[in-house]
N, C-alpha and C positions, 0 to 999 in steps of 0.2 A: 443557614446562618450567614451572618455578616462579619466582613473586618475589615479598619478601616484605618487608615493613615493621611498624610497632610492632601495626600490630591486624588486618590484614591479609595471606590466603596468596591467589596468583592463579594460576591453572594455566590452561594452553590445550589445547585439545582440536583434533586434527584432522578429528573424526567425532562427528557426535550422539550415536550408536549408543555409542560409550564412558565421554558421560557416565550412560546409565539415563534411560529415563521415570520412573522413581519420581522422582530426583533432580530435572531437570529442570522436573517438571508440578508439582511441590512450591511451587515460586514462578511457574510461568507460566498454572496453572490458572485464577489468575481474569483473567487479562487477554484480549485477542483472540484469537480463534481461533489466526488468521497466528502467533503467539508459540507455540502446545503444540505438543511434542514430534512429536505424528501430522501434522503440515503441512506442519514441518521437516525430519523423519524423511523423509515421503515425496519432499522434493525429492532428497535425498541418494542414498535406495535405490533411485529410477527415473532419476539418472543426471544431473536437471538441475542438481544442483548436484556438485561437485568434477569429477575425472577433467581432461578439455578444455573444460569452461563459463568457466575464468575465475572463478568461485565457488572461494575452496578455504577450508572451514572452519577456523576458528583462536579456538571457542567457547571464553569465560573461564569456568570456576566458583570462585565466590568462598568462601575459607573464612576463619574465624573459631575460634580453640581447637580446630581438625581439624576442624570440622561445616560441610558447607554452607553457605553464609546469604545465597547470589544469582549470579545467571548472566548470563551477556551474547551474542546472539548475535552473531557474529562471522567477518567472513570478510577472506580478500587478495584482490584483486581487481586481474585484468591487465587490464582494460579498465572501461570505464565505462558498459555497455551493461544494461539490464535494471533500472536504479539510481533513475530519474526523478526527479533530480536533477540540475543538467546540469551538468559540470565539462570537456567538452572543449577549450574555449578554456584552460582554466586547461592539460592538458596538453598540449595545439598549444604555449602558452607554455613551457612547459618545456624539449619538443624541438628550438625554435628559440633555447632557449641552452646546447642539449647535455647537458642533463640528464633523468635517467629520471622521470618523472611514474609508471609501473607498476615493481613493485605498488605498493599503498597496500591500508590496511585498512577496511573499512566495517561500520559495526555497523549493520545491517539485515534487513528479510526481504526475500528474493530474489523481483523480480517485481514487487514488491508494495508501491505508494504509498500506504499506509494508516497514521496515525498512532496511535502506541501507546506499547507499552514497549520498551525496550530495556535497559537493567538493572534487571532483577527481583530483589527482595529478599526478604528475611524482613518481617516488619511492626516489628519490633524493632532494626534496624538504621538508623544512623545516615546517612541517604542521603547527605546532606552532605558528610560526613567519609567516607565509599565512594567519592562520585563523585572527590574530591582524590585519593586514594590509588589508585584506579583510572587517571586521567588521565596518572597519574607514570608506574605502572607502561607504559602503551601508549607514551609517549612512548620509556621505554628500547627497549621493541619495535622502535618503531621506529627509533633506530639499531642493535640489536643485527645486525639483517635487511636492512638498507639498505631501507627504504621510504620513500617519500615523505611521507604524508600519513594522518593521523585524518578520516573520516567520519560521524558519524552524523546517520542521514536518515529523515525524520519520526518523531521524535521529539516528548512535549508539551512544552507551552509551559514548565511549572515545569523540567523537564529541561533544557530546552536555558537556559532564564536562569542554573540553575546552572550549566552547562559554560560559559558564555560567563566567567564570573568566574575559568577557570580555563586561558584563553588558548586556547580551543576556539571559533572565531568563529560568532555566529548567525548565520544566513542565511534568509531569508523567500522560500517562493511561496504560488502562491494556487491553490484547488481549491473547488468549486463542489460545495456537498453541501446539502441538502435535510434540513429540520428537523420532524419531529412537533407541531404545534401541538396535541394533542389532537384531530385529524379525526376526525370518524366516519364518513365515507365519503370518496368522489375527489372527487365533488359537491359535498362539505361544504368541502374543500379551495380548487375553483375558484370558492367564493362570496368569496375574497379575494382574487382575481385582480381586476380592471380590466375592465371589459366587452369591449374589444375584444379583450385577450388570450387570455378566457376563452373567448370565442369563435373564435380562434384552435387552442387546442386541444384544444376540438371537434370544431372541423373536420378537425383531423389524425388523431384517433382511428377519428372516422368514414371516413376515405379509405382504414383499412387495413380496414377487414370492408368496404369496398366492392369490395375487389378480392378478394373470395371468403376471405379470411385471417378466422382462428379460432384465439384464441389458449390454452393452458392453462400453468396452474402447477403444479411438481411439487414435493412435499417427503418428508420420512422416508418412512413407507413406501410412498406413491404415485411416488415414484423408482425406476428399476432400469438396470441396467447398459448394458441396449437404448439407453436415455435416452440416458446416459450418452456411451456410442459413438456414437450421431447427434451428439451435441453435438459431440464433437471432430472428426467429420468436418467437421462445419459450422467450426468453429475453424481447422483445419489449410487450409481453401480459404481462409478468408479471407486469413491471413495470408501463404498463397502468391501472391495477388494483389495485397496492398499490398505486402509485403515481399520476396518474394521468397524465402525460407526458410519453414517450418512453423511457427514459433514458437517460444521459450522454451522451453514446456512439454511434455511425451510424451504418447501416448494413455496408457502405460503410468505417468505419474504422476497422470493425473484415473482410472484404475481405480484405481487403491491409494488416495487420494482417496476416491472413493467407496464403500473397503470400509473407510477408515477413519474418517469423519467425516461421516459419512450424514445425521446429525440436522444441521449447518452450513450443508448445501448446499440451495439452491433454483434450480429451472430452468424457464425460460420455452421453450416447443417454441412454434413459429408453424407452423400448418397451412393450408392453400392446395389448394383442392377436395379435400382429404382426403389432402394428401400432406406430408410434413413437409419446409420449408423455412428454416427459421432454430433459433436457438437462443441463449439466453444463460445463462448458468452463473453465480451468485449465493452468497457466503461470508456467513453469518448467526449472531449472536448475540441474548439477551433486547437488547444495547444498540446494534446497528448491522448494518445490511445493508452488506455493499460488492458493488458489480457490477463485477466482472473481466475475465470472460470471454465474446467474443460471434463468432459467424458465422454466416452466412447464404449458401446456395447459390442465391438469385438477389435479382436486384434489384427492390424493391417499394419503393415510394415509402411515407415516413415509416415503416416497419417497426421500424428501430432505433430510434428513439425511443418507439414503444410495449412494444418488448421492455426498451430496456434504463434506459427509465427511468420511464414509466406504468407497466407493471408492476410494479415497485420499489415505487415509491408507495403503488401498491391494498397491495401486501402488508405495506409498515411500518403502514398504515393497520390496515389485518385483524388485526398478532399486533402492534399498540403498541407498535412499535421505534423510540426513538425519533430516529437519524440516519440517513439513507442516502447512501452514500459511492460515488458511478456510476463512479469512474476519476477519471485528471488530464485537464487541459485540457480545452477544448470551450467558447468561450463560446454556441455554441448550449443550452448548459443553463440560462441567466438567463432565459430567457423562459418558461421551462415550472418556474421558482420553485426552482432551487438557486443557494445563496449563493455569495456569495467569500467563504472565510475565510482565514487565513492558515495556513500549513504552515511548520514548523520544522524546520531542519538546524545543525549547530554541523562548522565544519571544522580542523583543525590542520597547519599544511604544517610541516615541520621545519626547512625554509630560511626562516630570520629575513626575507630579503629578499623572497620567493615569500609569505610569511605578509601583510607589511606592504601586498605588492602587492595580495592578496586581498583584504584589509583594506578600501581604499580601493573594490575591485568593488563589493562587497557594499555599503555605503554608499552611493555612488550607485543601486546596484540597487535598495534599496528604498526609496530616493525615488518612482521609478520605478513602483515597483510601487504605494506607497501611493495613489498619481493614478488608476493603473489601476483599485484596489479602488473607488475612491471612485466612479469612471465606471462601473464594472459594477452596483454601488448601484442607483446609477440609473435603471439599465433594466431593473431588477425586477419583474414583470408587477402585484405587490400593488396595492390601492387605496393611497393614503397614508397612510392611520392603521393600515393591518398591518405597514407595513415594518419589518422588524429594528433 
């Protein structure tokens, strides 16, 4: 469908596939990986997203005079799962005053708590004036469709300050990501830890090659499919064991993965007397590592923290990248030197009253949170004149 206003045509797509890589990589090429068309494309074509996911694409292309000039990814969402983001109290509330909280639409990438972009433009386009005209049209969406609720989740900061101008509430978490100072090596790194820290994780490095573990990293062409398939074995057990299901993702969309975005990925294998026991799966650009993906077929004490995030380290260290993004949560990451920063979400409920209620959460929420940031500060392993 189409709508349209004085400078603005906005169309929806149910399928990536219909709007064109050409089209598409046109405006997402320089942004994060997680954004081009081969990330998203393969969540669609191996199944994890549309079908029964709960994901069902509802991609905006923005046109201007008939031409392209920005895309938004887009989806409706019957559940709240996979979003990390957390709104289920907001739809517990809902049901207990008999109202549908699903669908709702979320502009995001599936899976995937990494901050970026979400409407991508032309460099020529008045983002400003797109985001107002954009905002109208989703709102009509959303009564067109009976949904509930506007989402977008992580999001940057200039983003979300403008949507909040536009009756799209911000909402604040925090994620713990690790900063490039310039290191030239780990070494060089742990000389601005605090001694006892430093010596802390030391000691943890060393407890894994103590228990016979040896670790390597894989990239372009020292990757292969082999890899590959270990890794999701390793994946799919883990998650069988927290969760109870195999995970989000298919074997069949980390192969298409990795026949399509070969140069992105980086992989940490742990071996143990010579037999491969763990595995972490790493998404990479010239400006950010994010670590995603991790399992392990047995239990080795401090393993996962040299897999999934000293090795991270050594490697933004090695190719001068300069953020690495390990996942959400975990305050075990402040002591081994990743920050809190703040992460940005903007929400729109379409019940004035459910709006106003949110309203007020989120206000007190990051009171909350700002105390929290301020305490995690704190416990930052730096001496005091490195601290952030």
């Amino acid at each position: 469908m189409s709508s349209n206003n004085t400078l603005f045509t906005f169309k929806f797509f149910s399928s990536i596939e219909n709007i064109g890589q050409s089209t598409w990589d046109a405006f997402a090429v320089h942004h994060s990986p997680f954004c081009h068309y081969k990330f998203l494309h393969s969540l669609e074509a191996t199944g994890c997203v549309g079908g029964q996911t709960g994901w069902h694409p509802q991609h905006i292309v923005v046109y201007q005079n008939l031409q392209p000039v920005g895309i938004l990814p887009l989806y409706k969402k019957t559940h709240s799962y996979g979003e990390y983001v957390f709104d289920f109290a907001w739809a517990n509330t809902y049901r207990e005053y008999g109202v549908n909280y699903y669908p709702k639409l979320v502009s995001a990438i599936p899976y995937t708590p990494v901050t970026g972009a979400r409407l991508m433009t032309a460099l020529n386009i008045d983002k400003a004036a797109l985001l107002n005209a954009l905002c109208n049209t989703i709102q009509k969406q959303l009564e067109n469709l009976s949904m509930s609720s506007m989402h977008w989740l992580f999001v940057d900061k200039a983003t979300s300050e403008h949507l909040s101008q536009h009756d799209q509430l911000m909402r604040l978490s925090i994620q713990f990501q690790w900063f490039n100072k310039a290191y030239t090596s780990f070494e060089d790194y742990l000389t601005t830890f605090n001694s006892r820290k430093r010596k802390s994780v030391k000691k943890e490095r060393l407890k894994v090659s103590e228990q016979e573990v040896t670790i390597k990293r894989l990239y372009n062409k020292q990757l292969n499919q082999e890899d590959m398939t270990f890794f999701y074995h390793c994946y799919k057990q883990t998650y069988l064991k927290r969760s109870g299901h195999e995970g989000y993702l298919s074997a069949k969309f980390f192969e298409k993965l990795f026949i399509e975005m070969p140069n992105n990925l980086m992989l940490v294998v742990a071996n143990r007397a010579g037999t491969p026991v763990a595995s972490a799966l790493f998404v990479y650009d010239k400006n950010q590592l994010c670590g995603r993906y991790w399992g392990a077929l047995e239990e080795i004490s401090s393993l996962h923290f040299e897999c999934c995030y000293y090795q991270g380290i050594e490697f933004c260290i090695e190719k001068k990248i300069e953020m690495f993004n390990p996942g959400t949560q975990g305050e075990h990451k402040i002591l081994r030197g990743f920050e809190p920063i703040y992460c940005y979400s903007n929400h729109h409920l379409a019940e004035l009253a459910f709006h106003d209620a949110v309203a007020k959460f989120i206000d007190s929420e990051s009171k909350s949170l700002e105390q929290y940031k301020s305490q995690a500060e704190e416990l930052l392993p730096f001496k005091k004149q490195e601290k952030k």
